[in-house]
Every structure is written in structure tokens, then in C-alpha cells.
C-alpha positions in Angstrom: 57.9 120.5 94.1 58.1 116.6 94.8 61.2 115.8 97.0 60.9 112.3 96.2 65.1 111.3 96.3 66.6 109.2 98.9 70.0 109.5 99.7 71.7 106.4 101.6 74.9 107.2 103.3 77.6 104.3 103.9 80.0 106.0 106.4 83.0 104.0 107.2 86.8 104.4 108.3 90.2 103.4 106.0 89.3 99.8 107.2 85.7 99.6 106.0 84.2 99.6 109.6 81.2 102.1 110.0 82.3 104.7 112.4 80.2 103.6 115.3 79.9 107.2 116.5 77.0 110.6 116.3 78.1 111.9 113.3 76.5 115.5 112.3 75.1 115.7 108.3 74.2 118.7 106.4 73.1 119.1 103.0 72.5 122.1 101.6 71.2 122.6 98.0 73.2 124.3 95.7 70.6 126.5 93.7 67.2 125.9 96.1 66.6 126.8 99.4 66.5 123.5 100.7 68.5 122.8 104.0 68.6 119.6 106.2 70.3 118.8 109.4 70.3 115.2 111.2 72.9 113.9 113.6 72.8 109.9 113.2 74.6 107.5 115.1 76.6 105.1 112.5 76.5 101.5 113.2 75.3 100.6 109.8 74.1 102.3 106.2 70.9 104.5 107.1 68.5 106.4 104.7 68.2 110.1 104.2 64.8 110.9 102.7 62.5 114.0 101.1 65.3 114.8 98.8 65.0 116.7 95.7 66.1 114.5 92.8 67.2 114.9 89.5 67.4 117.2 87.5 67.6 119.4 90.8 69.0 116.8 92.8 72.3 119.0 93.5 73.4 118.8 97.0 76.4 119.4 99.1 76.7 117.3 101.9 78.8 118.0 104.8 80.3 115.4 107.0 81.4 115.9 110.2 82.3 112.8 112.4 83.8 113.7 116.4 87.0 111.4 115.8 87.6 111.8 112.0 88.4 114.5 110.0 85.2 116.0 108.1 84.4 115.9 104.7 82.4 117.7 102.3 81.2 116.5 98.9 78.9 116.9 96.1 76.3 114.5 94.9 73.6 114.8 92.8 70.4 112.8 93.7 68.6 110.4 91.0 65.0 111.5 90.1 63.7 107.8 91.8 65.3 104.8 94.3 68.0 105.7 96.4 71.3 107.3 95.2 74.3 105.4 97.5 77.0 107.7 98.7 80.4 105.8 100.7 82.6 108.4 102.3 86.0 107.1 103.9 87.1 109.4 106.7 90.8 109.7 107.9 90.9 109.8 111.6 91.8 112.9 113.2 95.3 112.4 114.8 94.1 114.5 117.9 91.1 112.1 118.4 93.5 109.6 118.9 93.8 108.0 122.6 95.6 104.9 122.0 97.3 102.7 119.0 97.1 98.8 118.4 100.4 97.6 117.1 100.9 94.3 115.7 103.0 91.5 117.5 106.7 91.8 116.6 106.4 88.0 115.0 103.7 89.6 112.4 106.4 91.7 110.6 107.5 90.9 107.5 110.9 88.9 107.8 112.8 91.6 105.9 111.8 93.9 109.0 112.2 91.5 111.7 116.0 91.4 109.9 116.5 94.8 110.1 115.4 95.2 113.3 117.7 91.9 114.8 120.9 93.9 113.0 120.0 97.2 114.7 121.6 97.4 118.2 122.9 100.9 117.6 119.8 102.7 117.2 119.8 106.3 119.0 118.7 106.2 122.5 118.3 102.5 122.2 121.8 101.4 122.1 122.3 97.7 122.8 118.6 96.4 122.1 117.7 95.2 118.7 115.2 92.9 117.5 111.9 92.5 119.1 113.6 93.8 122.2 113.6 97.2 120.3 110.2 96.9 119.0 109.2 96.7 122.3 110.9 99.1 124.3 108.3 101.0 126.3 110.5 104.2 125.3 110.0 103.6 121.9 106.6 106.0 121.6 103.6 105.5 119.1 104.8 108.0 117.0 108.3 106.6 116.1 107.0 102.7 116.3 103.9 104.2 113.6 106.4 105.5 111.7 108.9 102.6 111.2 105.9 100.9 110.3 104.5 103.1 107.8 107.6 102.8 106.1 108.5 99.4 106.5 105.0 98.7 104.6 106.0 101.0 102.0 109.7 100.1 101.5 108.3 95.9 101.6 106.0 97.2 98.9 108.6 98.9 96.3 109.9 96.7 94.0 113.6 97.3 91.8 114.5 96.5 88.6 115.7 93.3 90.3 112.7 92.2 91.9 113.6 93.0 95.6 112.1 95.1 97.8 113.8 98.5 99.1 113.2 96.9 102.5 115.4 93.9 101.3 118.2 96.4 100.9 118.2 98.1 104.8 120.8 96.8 107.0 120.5 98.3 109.8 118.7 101.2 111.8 120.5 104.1 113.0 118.0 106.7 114.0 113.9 106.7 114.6 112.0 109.7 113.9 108.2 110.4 113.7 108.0 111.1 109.8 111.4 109.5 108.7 114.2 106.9 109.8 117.8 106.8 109.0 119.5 103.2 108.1 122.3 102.2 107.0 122.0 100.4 103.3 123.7 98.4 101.0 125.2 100.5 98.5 123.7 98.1 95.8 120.2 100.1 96.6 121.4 103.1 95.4 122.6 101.9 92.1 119.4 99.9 91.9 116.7 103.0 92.8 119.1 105.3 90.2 118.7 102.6 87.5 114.9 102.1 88.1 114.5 105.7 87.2 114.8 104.6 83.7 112.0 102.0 84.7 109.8 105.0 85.8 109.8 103.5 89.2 111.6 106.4 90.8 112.2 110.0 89.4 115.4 112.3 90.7 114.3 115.0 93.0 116.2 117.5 95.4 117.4 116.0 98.6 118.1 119.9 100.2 115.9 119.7 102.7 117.0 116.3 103.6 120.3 116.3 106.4 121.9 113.2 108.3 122.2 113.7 112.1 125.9 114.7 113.1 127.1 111.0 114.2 127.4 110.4 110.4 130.9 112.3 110.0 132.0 112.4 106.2 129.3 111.5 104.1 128.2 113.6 101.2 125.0 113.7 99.3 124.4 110.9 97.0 121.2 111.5 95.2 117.2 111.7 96.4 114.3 109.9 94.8 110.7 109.7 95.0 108.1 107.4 93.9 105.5 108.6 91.5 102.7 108.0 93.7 100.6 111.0 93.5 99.9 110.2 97.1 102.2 109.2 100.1 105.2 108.9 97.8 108.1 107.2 99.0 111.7 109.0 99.1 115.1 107.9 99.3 117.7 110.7 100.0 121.3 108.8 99.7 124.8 109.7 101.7 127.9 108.0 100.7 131.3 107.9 102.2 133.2 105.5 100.0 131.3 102.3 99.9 129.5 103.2 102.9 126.0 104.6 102.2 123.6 105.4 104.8 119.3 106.7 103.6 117.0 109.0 104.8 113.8 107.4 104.0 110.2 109.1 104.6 106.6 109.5 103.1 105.4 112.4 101.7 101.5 112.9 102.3 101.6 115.1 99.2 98.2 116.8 100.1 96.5 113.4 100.4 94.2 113.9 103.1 92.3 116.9 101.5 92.2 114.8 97.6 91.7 111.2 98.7 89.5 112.0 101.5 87.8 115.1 100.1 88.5 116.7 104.0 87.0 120.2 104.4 90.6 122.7 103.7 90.1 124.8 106.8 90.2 121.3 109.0 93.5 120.2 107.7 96.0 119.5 110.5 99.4 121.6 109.8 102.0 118.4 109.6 101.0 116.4 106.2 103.4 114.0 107.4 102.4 113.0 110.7 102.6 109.1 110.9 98.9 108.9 111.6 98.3 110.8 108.7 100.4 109.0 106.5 99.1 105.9 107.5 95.6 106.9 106.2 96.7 108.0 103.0 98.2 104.3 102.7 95.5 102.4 103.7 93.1 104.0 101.8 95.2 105.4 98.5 97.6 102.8 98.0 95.8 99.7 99.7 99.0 98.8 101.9 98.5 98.6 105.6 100.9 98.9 108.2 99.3 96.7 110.5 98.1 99.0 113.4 94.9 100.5 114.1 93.4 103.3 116.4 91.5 103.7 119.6 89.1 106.6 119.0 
């Protein structure tokens, strides 16, 4: 039987750059004993040959990169010429040995606000401002974070045309996967009335608890994007006109339906700022401005 299909395999990361590491390929034909093995190093598209091609051009191709998650796909093979194939692989948080973070001057001015207002944040009382941003005790974690959801909240637009991010006035706590601000109380009117608009929906805010400095407030309503991928939420606490937000992103799955990532290779925390940050870049085409060293 010929094997006359080519397969050409365009390997790249959330950015677009080829992966510039060996990266291990099998395909495996889903009804015929064909099997085929090749470890390529990926500085550019490269060819895979002696395929078989339609109409038994089934394959499934695993993908497994040393610094990314792996992938694994099906593609069926055209009868002649070369069938393309792009995979975008999330990087594996564990991979990662060091973060790029854009200059504080970069930020969007809403966030270089924030941040000049927040000279109360926990365990960096009395710096604010690009001071803050800074800090060499503020970890890659927490400063990935505040960036993934600065990107997000800049992104969001009300009813009114302002961004969430407009609303924040200043930062009270820094966390990996969330942060706690306190916010105009005009942003929870304006995310309940956008429901109506369909860009928020109600959800339960249960799960969601302020730290214990915040004595008195009382739940005040939680809502989520419809993204089905890294959805924004907005868990509200109100003590008179005082309102303080719990905001995170919600991975939602994202990395094993975006990225097509092999189930048993899924890390355990979907909302690990690495992880959301790939779901962002690649799902919703906003980027948070920092990149990895693999």
C-alpha cells in the first residue's frame, strides 16, 4: 500500500515562537499497523514523510515537548501534497526556571494607579507604586498573578464603557491565583447591571472568603465572565459604602480543551498563574506582558 502523505508539523509556543527544543513525535494509525517515532529538534516547520493518506490517512499524533505540556491529536492525512498541522503548547509550570516581567512604566496607566494608591498591601506596608512592583519579596507567582489579572480586568468592559480595572482603588492583599482590592462601590452596581448586557452572569461566591483584617463586611454578590475559558470573577464585600473584591481567573479546564494536553499530564492547580496566563494568551488573545525562561 502507497504511503505517499506528508505531514508538516509547525510546533510553536502561546507566542508563535517554534519551541527551539528535541521534541519526541509519535503517530500511530488508528486502524493499520503503522507506527512511527522521530525526535526532532524545532527551530523551524520540518516534514514528516511515508505517510498513509487519505482515505486511510487516520493518525494520532502524540506530542511531547521537555518544557511544555504534551499534546495529542488527530489528523487525517490528504491522499497527495502535505497536510499542515500547528500545535500550540502551554508550558509546563515545573519547566519553568525564570520569568521576564515587563518594566513597571509598560503597565497600563489604570495599573500604574492602582499600584501608586496601594501602600497598605500585606507584607508590603508603606511601598506602593513601582516601589511595590519591584520589591524583591514580591515573588513570580504573586507579580504573574496581578498581572494576569490586571490584563484581564483592563480588558472587561461595563455597560459604561470603563474597564473593571478603572474601578480598583487600591490593593489590599496579593495572592498567586487571586488579589483583594478595595473598589469603588460604583463597580458593583455596574458588573450587576451588565448581567442584563450578558457581560457578567451571577454565580456563587461560597467558596470565596476575605482575609480577617476586613472586620464587618458581608457578601455582596459574585460574577463571572462567560468566557468558556479563563473567565474572570468578581466576588463583592460591602460594609456600608465601603466595598472591597476578590477578583481571580478561573482556568475552567482550559489547558486540556485549548491545548488538546494529554489528561493524565494535567498539573493538579488549574489556576496557577502560569497556567492562566497560557490560557489568556492563547484563548483570549490578551497578554500579560511576561514571558518564560525554559
Amino acid at each position: 500500500m502507497a504511503q505517499n502523505g506528508k505531514l508538516e508539523l509547525e510546533l510553536v509556543d502561546v507566542h508563535g515562537n517554534f519551541l527551539g527544543e528535541k521534541v519526541d513525535v509519535i503517530l500511530r494509525h488508528r486502524v493499520l499497523g503503522h507506527f512511527l517515532r522521530i525526535s526532532r529538534n524545532v527551530s523551524a516547520r520540518f516534514t514528516v514523510p511515508s505517510l498513509h493518506g487519505d482515505p486511510q490517512g487516520q493518525y494520532l499524533v502524540n506530542i511531547d515537548p521537555p518544557s511544555y505540556l504534551p499534546v495529542r491529536q488527530f489528523i487525517n492525512i490528504k491522499s497527495s501534497g502535505t497536510t499542515p498541522l500547528r500545535t500550540v503548547f502551554p508550558v509546563d509550570r515545573n519547566k519553568v526556571r525564570g520569568v521576564n516581567f515587563p518594566k513597571y512604566a509598560s503597565l497600563p496607566q489604570d495599573a500604574r494607579n492602582l499600584l501608586g494608591r496601594s501602600d497598605k498591601v500585606l507584607a508590603f506596608a508603606g511601598k506602593s507604586g513601582e516601589t511595590l512592583y519591584e520589591d524583591k519579596d514580591l515573588d513570580n507567582l504573586r507579580r504573574a498573578g496581578m498581572l494576569n489579572i490586571i490584563a484581564k480586568t483592563n480588558a472587561t468592559l461595563l455597560s459604561k464603557g470603563r474597564t473593571v480595572l478603572s474601578y480598583l482603588e487600591e490593593l489590599r492583599e496579593l495572592r498567586g491565583d487571586r488579589f483583594f482590592v478595595v473598589a469603588s462601590k460604583e463597580l458593583r452596581e455596574e458588573t450587576k447591571h451588565s448581567v442584563g448586557d450578558g457581560l457578567f452572569k451571577s454565580v456563587s461566591g461560597s467558596l470565596h472568603h476575605l482575609p480577617t483584617e476586613f472586620v464587618g463586611f458581608t457578601p455582596a454578590g459574585s460574577f463571572k465572565t462567560p468566557d468558556r475559558y479563563g473567565n474572570l470573577q468578581l466576588t463583592f464585600f460591602m460594609k456600608g459604602d465601603e466595598c472591597v473584591a476578590d477578583i481571580d481567573i478561573d482556568d475552567a479546564s482550559g489547558l486540556e480543551h485549548v491545548f488538546q494536553v494529554i489528561e493524565n499530564a494535567l498539573p493538579g492547580n488549574s489556576t496557577h498563574p502560569y497556567s492562566i496566563h497560557e490560557i489568556l494568551i492563547a484563548h483570549q488573545k490578551l497578554d500579560p506582558g511576561y514571558t518564560f525562561v525554559v
